[in-house]
C-alpha positions in Angstrom: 0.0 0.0 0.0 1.2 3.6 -1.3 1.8 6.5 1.2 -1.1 8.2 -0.1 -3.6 5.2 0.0 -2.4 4.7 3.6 -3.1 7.7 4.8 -6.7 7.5 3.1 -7.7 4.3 4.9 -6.5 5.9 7.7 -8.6 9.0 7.2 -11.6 6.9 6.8 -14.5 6.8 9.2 -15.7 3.1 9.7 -19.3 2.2 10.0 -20.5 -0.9 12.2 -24.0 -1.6 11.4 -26.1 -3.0 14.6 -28.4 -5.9 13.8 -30.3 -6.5 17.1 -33.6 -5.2 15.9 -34.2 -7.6 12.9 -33.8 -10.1 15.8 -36.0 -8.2 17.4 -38.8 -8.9 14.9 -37.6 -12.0 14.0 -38.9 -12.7 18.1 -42.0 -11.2 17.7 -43.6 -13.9 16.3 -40.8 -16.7 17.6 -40.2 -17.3 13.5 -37.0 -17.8 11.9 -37.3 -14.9 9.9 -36.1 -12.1 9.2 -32.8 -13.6 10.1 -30.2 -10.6 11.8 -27.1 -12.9 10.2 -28.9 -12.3 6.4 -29.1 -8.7 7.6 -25.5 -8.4 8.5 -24.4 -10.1 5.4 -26.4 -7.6 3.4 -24.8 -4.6 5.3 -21.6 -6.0 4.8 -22.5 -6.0 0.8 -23.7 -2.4 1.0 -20.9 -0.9 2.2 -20.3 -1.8 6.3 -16.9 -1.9 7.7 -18.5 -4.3 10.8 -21.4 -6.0 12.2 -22.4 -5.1 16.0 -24.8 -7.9 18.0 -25.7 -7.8 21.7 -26.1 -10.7 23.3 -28.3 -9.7 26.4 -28.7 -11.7 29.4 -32.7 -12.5 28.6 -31.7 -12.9 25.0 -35.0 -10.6 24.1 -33.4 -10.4 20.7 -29.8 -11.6 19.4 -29.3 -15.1 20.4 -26.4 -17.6 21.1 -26.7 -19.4 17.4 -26.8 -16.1 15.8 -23.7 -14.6 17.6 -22.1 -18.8 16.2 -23.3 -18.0 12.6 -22.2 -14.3 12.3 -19.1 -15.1 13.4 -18.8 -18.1 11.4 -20.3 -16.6 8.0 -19.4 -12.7 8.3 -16.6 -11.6 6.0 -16.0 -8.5 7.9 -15.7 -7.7 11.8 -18.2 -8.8 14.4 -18.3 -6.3 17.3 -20.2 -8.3 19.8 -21.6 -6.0 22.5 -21.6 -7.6 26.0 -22.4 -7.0 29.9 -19.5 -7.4 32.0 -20.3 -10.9 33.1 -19.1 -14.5 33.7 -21.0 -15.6 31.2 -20.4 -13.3 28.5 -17.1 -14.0 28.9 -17.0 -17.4 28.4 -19.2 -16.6 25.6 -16.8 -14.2 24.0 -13.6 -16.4 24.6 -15.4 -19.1 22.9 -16.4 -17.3 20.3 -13.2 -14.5 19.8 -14.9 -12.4 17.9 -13.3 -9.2 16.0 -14.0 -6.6 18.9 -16.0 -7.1 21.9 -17.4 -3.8 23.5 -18.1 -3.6 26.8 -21.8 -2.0 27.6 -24.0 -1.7 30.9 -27.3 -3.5 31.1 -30.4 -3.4 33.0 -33.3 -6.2 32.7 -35.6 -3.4 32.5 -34.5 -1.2 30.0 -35.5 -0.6 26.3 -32.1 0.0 25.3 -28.5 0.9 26.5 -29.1 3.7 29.0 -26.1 5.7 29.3 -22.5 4.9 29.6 -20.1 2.1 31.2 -19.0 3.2 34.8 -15.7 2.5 33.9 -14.2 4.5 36.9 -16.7 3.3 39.3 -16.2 -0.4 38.2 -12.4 -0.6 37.4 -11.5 -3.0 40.2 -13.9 -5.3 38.5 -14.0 -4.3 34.8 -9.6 -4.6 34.9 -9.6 -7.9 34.5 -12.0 -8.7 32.1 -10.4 -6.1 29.9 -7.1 -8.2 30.4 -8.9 -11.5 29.5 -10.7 -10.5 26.2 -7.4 -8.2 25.3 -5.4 -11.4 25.9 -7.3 -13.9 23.8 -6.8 -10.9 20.8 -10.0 -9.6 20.9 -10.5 -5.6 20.4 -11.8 -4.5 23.7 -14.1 -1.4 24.0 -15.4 0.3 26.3 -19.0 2.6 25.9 -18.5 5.2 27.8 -19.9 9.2 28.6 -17.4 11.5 27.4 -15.6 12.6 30.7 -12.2 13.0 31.6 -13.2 10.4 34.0 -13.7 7.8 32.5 -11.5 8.0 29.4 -8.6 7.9 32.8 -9.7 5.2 33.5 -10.0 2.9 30.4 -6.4 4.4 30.0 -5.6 2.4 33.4 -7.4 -0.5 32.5 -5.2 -0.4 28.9 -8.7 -0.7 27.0 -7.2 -0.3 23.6 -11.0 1.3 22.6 -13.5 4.0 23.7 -16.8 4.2 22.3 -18.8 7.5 23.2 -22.3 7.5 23.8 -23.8 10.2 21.5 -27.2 9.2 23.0 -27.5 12.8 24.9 -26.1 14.9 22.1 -28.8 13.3 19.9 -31.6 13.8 22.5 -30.4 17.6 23.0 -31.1 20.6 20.7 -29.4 24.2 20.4 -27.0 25.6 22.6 -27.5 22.4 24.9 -26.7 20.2 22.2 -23.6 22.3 21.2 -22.4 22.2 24.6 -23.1 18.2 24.1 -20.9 18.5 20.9 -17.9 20.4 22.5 -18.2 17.6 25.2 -18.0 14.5 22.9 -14.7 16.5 20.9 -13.1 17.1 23.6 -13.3 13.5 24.9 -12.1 12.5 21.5 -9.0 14.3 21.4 -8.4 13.4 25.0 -8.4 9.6 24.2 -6.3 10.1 21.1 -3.6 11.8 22.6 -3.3 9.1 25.1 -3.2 6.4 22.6 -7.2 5.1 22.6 -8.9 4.4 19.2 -12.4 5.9 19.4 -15.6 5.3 18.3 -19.0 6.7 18.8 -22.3 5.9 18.8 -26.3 5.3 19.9 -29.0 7.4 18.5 -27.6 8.8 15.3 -29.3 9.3 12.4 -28.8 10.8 9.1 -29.9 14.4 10.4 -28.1 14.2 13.7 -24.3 11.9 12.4 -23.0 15.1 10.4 -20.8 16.3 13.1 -20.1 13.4 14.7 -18.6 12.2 11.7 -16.7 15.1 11.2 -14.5 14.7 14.7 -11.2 13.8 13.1 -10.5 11.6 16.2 -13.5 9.4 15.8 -12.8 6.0 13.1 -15.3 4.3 13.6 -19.6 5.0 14.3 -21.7 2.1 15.1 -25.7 2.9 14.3 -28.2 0.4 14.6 -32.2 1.2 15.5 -32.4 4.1 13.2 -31.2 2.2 10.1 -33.4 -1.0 10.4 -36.5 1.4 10.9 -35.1 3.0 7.6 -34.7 -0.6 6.3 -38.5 -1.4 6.4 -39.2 1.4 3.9 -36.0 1.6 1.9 -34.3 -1.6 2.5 -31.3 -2.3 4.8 -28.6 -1.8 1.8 -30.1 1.8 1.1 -30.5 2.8 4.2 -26.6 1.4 4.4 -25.7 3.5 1.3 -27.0 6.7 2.4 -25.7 6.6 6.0 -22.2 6.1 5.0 -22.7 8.7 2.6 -23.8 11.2 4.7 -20.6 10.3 7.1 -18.4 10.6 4.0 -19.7 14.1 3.2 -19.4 15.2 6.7 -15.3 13.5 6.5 
């Protein structure tokens, strides 16, 4: 690879495409269709860089076999999103997918609520980081953007940070600015120190522009918003246009 190609990969923002929610229809009738691993291949066709699954405890969408076929059949990365568990653990070693990103997770929530605890938790969240890292999986951690927390993933030698945009996308005007300046400043702060970042939860193609445009930030991983767009458009369309709207903001 040239200089010049090398330093256009480099420059290139990375989109992971989230599949839960096809499993999420797929279980609302307890059918085999639509499959998430179908979905992920398609996303991979139309232009993904990665495939992003959560396995949650109750299993209310992805399941085990899916997280054993996408990692069997994918082409491209699996990022599997996972609670800081015994279990998913085990599950990950078994499986050693491309990334594993470390999330919180409640029973009774919709979706991710906010960011990993990462200072609050080190003692317990150090050594899991050390297993996953060991076995050569790419451990992240989804965190708020706070001085804080990017400390401690440095401590914990998490070699990635993933943002949670989810307030910035919830905001609006000068509180979403302020949101903005927040999630840029975090960026820079885990570059310097060595972190690859990544951002994501809640972005669409109105709200990604200037997330996509933080030179810091390689790689966004978006999920709900493009399988809703999926059901009208169809999941490589709604693929196309989302990486290009992050390659006009780059």
């Amino acid at each position: 690879m040239t200089d010049s190609l090398r330093r256009a990969d480099e420059g290139r923002l990375r989109l992971g495409v989230n599949i839960d929610h096809v499993a999420t229809v797929r279980n609302a009738r307890g059918a085999g269709y639509p499959d998430p691993v179908r979905a992920g291949l398609m996303a991979a066709e139309a232009g993904a860089d990665g495939i992003t699954a959560h396995l949650r405890e109750d299993r209310r969408h992805i399941t085990d076999d899916d997280i054993a076929r996408l990692a069997a059949e994918l082409t491209i990365p699996l990022n599997f999103e996972m609670a800081a568990t015994d279990e998913m653990r085990a599950i990950a070693l078994r499986h050693r997918p491309h990334a594993a990103c470390i999330v919180p997770e409640k029973r009774e929530e919709r979706t991710t609520e906010g960011g990993l605890d990462a200072a609050g938790q080190f003692t317990a969240l150090a050594p899991l980081v050390a297993d996953l890292r060991d076995a050569g999986i790419r451990v992240s951690l989804f965190i708020e953007p706070s001085a804080r927390q990017i400390d401690a993933a440095i401590r914990m030698g998490a070699p990635v940070v993933e943002l949670h945009t989810g307030r910035y996308c919830e905001l609006s005007g000068a509180a979403q600015a302020d949101e903005l300046r927040r999630l840029t400043d975090a960026a820079a702060l885990a570059a310097k120190n060595g972190i690859e970042v990544h951002a994501g939860h809640g972005l669409t193609y109105d709200n990604v522009a200037p997330i996509a445009a933080i030179r810091q930030v390689r790689e966004l991983n978006i999920g709900h918003f493009l399988i809703g767009e999926a059901i009208f458009i169809g999941i490589a369309e709604s693929v196309r246009q989302m990486r290009d709207a992050m390659d006009a903001a780059r």
